[in-house]
BAZA-206091 format. One record per residue (C-alpha): residue number from 1; residue in three letters; x negated, y negated, z negated. Coordinates in nm, 3 decimals, always signed. Layout:
// BAZA-206091
NODE  num  residuo     east    north       up
NODE  NUM      ALA        X        Y        Z
...
END
This chain:
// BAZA-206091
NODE  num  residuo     east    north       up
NODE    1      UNK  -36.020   -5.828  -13.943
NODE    2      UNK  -36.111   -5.512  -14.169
NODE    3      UNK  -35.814   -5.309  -14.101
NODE    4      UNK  -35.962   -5.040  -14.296
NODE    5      UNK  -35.975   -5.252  -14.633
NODE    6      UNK  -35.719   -5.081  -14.826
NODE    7      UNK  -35.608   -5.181  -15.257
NODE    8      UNK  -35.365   -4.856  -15.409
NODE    9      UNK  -35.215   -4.991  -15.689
NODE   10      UNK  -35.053   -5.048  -15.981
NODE   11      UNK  -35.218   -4.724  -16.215
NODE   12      UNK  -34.909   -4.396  -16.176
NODE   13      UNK  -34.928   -4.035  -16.168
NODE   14      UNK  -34.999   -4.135  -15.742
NODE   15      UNK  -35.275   -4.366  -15.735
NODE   16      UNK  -35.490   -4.085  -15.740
NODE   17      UNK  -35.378   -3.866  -15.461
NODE   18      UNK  -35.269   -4.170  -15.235
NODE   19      UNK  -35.653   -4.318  -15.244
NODE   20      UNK  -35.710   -3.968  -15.124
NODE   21      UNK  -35.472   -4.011  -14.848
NODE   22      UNK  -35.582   -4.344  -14.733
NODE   23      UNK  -35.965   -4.190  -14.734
NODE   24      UNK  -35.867   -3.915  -14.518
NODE   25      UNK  -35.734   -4.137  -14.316
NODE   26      UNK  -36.036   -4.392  -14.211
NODE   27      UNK  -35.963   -4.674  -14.473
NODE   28      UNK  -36.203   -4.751  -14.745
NODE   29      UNK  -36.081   -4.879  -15.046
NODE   30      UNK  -36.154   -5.243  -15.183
NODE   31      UNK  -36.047   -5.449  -15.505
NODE   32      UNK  -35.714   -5.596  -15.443
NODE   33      UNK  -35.838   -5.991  -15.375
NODE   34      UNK  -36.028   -5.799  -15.060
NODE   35      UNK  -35.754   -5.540  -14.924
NODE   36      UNK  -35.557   -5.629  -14.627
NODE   37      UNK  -35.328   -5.319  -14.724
NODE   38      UNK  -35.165   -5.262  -15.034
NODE   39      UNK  -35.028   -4.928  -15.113
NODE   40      UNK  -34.759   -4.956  -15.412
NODE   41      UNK  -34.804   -4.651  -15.572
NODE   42      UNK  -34.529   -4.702  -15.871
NODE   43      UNK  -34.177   -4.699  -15.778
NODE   44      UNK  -34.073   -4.767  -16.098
NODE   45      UNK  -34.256   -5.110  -16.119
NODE   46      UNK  -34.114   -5.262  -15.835
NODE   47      UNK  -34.056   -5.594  -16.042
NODE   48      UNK  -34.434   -5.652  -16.051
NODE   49      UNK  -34.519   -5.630  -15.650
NODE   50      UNK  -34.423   -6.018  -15.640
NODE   51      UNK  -34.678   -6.124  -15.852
NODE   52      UNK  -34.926   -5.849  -15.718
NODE   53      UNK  -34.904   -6.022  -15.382
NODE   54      UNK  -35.025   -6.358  -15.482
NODE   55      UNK  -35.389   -6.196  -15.624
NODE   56      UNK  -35.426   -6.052  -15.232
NODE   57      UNK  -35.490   -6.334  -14.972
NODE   58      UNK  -35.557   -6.126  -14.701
NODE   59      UNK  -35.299   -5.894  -14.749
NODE   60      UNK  -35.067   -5.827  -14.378
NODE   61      UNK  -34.933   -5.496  -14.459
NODE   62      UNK  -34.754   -5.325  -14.775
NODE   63      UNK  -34.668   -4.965  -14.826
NODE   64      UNK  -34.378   -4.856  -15.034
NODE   65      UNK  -34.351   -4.533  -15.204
NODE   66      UNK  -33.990   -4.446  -15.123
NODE   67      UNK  -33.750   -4.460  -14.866
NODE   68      UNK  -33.484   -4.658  -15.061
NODE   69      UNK  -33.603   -4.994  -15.123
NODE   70      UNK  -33.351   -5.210  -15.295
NODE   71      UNK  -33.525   -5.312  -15.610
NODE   72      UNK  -33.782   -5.422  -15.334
NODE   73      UNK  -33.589   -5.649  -15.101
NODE   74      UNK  -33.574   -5.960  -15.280
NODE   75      UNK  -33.961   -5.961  -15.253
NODE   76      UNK  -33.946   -5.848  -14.887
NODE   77      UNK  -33.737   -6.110  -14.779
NODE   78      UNK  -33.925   -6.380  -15.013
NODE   79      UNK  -34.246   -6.239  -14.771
NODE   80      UNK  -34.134   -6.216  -14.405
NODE   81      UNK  -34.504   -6.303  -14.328
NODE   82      UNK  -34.595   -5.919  -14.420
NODE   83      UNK  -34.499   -5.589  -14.257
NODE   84      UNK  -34.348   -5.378  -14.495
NODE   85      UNK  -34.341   -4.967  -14.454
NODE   86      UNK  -34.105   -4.743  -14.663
NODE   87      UNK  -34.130   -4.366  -14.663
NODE   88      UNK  -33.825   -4.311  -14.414
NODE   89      UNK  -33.791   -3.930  -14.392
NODE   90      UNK  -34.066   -3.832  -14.585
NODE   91      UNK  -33.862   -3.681  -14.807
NODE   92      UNK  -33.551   -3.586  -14.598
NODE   93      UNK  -33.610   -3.167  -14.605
NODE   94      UNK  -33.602   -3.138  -15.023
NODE   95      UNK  -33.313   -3.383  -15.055
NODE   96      UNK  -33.104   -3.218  -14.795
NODE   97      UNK  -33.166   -2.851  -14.922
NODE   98      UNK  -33.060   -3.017  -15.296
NODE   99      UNK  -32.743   -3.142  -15.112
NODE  100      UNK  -32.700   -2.788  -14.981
NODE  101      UNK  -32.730   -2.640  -15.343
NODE  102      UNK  -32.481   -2.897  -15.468
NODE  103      UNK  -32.270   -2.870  -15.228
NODE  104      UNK  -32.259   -2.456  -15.243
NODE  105      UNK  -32.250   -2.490  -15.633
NODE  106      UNK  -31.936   -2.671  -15.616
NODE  107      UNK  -31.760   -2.503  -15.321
NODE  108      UNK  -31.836   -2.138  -15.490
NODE  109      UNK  -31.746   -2.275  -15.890
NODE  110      UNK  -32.155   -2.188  -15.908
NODE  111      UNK  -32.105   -2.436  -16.202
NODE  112      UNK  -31.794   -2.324  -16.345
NODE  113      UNK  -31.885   -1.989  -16.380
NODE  114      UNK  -32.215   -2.130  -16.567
NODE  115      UNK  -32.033   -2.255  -16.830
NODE  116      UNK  -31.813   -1.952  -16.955
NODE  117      UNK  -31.944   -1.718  -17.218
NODE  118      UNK  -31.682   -1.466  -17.082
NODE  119      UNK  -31.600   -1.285  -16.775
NODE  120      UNK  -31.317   -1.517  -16.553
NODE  121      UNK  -31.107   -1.505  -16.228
NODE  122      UNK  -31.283   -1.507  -15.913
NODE  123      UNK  -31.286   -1.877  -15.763
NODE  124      UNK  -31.493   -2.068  -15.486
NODE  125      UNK  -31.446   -2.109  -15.124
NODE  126      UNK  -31.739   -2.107  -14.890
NODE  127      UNK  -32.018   -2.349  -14.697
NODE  128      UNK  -32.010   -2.092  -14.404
NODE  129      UNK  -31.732   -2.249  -14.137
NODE  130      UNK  -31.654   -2.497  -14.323
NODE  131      UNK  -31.583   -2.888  -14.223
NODE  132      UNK  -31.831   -3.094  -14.322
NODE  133      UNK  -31.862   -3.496  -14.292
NODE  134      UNK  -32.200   -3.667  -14.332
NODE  135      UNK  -32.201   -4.010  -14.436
NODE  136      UNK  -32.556   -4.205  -14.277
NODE  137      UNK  -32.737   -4.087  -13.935
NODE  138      UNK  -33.122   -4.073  -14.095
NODE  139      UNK  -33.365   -3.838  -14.186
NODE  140      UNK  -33.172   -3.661  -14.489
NODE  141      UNK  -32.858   -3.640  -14.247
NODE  142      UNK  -33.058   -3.458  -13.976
NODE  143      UNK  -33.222   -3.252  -14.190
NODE  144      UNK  -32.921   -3.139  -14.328
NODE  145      UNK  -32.761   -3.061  -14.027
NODE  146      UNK  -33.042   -2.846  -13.936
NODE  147      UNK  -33.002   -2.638  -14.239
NODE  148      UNK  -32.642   -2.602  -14.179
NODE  149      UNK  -32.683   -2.466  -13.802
NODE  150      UNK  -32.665   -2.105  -13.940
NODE  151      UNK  -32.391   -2.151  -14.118
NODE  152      UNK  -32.129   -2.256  -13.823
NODE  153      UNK  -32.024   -2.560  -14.007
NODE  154      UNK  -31.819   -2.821  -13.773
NODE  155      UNK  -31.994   -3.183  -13.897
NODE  156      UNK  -31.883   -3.502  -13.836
NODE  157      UNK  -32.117   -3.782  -13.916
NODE  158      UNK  -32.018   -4.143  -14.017
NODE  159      UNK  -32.297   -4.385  -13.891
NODE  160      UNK  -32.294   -4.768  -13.743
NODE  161      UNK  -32.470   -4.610  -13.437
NODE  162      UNK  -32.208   -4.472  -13.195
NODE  163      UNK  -32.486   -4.205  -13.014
NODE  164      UNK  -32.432   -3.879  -13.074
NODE  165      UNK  -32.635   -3.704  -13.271
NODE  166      UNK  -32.746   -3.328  -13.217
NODE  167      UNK  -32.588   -3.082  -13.402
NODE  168      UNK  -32.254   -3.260  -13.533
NODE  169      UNK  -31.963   -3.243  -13.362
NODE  170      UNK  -31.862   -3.606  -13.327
NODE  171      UNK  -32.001   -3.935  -13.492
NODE  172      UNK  -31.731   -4.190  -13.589
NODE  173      UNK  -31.788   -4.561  -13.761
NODE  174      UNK  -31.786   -4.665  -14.101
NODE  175      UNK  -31.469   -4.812  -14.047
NODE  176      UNK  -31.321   -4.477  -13.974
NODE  177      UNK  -31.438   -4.344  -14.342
NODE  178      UNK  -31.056   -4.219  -14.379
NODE  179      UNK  -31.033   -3.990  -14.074
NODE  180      UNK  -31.350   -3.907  -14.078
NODE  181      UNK  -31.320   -3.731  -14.451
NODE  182      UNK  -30.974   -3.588  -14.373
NODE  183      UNK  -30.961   -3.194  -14.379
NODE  184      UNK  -31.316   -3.192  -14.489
NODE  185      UNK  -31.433   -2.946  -14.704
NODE  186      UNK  -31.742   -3.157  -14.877
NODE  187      UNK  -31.840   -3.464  -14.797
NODE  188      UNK  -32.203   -3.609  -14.782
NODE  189      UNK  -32.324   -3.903  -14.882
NODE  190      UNK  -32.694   -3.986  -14.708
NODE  191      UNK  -32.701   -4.347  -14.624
NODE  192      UNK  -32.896   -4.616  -14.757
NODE  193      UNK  -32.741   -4.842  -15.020
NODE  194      UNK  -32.744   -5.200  -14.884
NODE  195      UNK  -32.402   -5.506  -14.884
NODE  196      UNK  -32.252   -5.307  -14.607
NODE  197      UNK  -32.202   -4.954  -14.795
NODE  198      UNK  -32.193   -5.041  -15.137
NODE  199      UNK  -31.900   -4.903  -15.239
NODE  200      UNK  -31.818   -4.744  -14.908
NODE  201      UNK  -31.648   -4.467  -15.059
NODE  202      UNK  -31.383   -4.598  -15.308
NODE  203      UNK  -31.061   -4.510  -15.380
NODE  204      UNK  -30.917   -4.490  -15.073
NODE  205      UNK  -31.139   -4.288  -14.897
NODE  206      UNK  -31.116   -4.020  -15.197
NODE  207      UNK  -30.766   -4.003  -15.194
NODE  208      UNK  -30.781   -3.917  -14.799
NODE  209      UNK  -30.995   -3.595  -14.908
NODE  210      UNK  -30.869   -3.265  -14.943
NODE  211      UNK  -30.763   -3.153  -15.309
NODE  212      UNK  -31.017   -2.834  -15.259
NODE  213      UNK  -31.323   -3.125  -15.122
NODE  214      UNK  -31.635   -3.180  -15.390
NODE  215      UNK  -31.834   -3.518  -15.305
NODE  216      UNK  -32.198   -3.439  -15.263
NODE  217      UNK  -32.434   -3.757  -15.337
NODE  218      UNK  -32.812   -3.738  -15.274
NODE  219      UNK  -32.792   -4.116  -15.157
NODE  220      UNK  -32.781   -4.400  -15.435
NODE  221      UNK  -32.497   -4.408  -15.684
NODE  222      UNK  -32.370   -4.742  -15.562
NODE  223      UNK  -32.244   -4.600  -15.221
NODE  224      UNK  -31.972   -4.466  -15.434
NODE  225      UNK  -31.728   -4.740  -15.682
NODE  226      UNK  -31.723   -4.517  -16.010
NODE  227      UNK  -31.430   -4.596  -16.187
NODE  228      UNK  -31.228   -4.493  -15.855
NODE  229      UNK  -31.449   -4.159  -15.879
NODE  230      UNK  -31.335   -4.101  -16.208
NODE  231      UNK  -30.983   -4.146  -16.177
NODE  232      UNK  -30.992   -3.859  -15.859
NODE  233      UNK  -31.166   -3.650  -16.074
NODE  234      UNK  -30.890   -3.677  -16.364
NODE  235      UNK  -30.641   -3.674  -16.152
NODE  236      UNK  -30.764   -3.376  -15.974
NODE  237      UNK  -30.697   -3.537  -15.589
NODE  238      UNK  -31.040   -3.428  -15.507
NODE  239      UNK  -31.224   -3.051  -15.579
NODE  240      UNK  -31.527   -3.198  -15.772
NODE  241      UNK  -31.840   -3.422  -15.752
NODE  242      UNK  -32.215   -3.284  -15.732
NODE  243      UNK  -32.443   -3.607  -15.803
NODE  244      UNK  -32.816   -3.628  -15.768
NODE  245      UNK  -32.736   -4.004  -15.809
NODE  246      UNK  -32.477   -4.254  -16.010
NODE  247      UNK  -32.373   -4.616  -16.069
NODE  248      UNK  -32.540   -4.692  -16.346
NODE  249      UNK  -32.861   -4.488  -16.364
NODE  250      UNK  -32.930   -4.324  -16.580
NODE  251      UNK  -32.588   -4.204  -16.669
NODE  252      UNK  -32.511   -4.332  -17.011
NODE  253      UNK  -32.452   -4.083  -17.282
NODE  254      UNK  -32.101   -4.052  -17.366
NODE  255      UNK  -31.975   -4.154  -17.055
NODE  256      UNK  -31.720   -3.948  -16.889
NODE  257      UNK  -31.834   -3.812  -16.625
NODE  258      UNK  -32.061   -3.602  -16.873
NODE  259      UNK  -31.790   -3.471  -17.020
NODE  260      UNK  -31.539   -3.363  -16.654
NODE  261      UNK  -31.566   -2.993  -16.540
NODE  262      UNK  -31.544   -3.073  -16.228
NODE  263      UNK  -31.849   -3.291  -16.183
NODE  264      UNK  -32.239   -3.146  -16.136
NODE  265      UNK  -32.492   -3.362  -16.258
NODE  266      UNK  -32.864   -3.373  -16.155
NODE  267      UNK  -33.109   -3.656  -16.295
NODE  268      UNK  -33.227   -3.766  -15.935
NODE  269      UNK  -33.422   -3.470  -15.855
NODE  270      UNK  -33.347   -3.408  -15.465
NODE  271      UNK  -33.739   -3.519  -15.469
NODE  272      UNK  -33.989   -3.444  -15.757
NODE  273      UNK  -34.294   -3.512  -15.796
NODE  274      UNK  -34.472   -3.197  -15.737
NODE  275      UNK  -34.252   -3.214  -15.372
NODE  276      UNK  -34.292   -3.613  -15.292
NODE  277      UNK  -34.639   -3.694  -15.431
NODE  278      UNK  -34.811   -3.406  -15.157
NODE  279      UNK  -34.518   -3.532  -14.880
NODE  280      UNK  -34.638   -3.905  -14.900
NODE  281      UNK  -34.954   -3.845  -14.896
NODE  282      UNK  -34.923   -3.675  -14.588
NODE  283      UNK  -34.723   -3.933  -14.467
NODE  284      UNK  -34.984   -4.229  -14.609
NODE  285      UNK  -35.316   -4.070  -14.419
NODE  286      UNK  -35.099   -4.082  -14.087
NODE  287      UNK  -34.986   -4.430  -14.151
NODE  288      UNK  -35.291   -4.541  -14.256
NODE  289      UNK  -35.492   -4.338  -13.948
NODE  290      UNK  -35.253   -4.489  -13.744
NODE  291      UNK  -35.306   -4.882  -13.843
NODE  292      UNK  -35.656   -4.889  -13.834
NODE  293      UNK  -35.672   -4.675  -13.470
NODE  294      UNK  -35.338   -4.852  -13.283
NODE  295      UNK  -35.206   -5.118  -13.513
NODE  296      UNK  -34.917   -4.865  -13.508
NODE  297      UNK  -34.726   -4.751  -13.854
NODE  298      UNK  -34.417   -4.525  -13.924
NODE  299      UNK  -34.141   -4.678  -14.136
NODE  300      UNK  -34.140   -5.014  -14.065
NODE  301      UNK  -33.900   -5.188  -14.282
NODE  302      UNK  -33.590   -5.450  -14.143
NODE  303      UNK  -33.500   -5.707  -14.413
NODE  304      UNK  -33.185   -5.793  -14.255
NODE  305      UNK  -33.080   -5.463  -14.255
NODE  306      UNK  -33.207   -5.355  -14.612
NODE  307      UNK  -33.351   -5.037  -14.456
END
């Protein structure tokens, strides 16, 4: 078996510093009809891997570029016969300091204040002993944590897994989204989207949160049922809602959460490019290093589980 055979494809901004990667570590690279590994290096063509995969017979292993993998899964569970990698946590430290500057820049009115052209009341309450609830137990979540140590929040963390996890206070089920958001001053979202937690947040778990509480998502915009956002937002039941992420994305011009004061809107940016492209090729030399030396990878995808 050439373990080392490896095919980067389709052409992106990545094939060129992920063929690096792969070099670095051991593999040398081979037309795709030859490769036993393929590296997808465009997440935005995820609707072409199917077809990829029939011009590689030898193909036994396949490298995604991201950590969330929906658009992927119909072709991962069409191919049990592979192994299929993500990037779990290779991008966990940018999106959870993002989820720190939304979060602050709705607690503190960061935003409001941004849009006067006039000097205005003070408003804003702070990160710093605050409440915080964390929905998912991964990477992004731990990571956050770990940037919130210094700042004496009490966490609570909403995850299937009942183990503790260091550095929150308690970790309750998904079935206890109610409890877990009550009192809360902002509220997380850092769990994978998959049939289980689409949706997970809807409109009764917002109308458990505090009337002060913003809504941070750095996850996927279908963890949270839209409309039901909306309406808290109009309503006012909730503080505000700082979204790397929506349901649909893009977000359609005209539509209203554009136009709500109480919303903060970035175009899924927790991860660039100029931060992911370096972190996953890190990540793909390891990987890579890894296969050829133990037949060992990081990331190793569950198609049950959709993660």
């Amino acid at each position: 078996m050439a373990r080392h055979h490896v095919h980067v494809a389709p052409d992106s901004g990545r094939v060129d510093s992920l063929q690096q990667a792969a070099l670095a570590g051991g593999a040398e690279l081979v037309d795709a009809s030859s490769a036993e590994v393929l590296i997808w290096a465009d997440p935005a063509r995820a609707g072409e891997l199917a077809d990829y995969l029939e011009t590689m017979d030898k193909v036994t292993w396949v490298a995604l570029p991201y950590a969330g993998i929906e658009p992927y899964l119909p072709t991962i569970r069409s191919r049990r016969d592979l192994l299929w990698t993500c990037a779990r946590d290779v991008y966990s430290r940018p999106v959870a300091e993002h989820a720190v500057a939304l979060a602050t820049s709705g607690l503190r009115n960061i935003v409001g204040y941004a849009r006067q052209d006039r000097w205005t009341a003070p408003a804003g309450t702070m990160l710093t002993d605050g409440r915080i609830t964390i929905f998912g137990g991964g990477g992004i979540s731990r990571a956050l944590i770990s940037l919130l140590q210094g700042w004496n929040c009490d966490i609570t963390v909403v995850r299937r897994s009942a183990e503790p996890l260091a550095g929150a206070a308690r970790v309750m089920p998904p079935s206890k989204a109610v409890e877990a958001v009550r009192g809360a001053d902002a509220v997380v979202l850092a769990l994978p989207l998959t049939e289980h937690t689409r949706h997970i947040i809807d409109k009764t778990v917002l109308r458990a949160m505090e009337p002060h509480a913003w809504i941070v998502n750095v996850a996927r915009g279908g963890v949270i049922d839209t409309d039901d956002l909306v309406e808290a937002l109009v309503e006012g039941s909730i503080g505000g809602a700082a979204l790397d992420v929506t349901d649909p994305e893009p977000l359609p011009d005209g539509h209203q959460l554009w136009d709500l004061s109480n919303v903060v809107i970035t175009p899924h940016v927790g991860n660039t490019p100029e931060m992911g492209i370096p972190l996953l090729a890190a990540f793909i030399e390891e990987n890579v290093r890894s296969w050829i030396d133990d037949n060992e990878v990081e990331g190793v995808v569950d198609p049950e589980s959709g993660y």
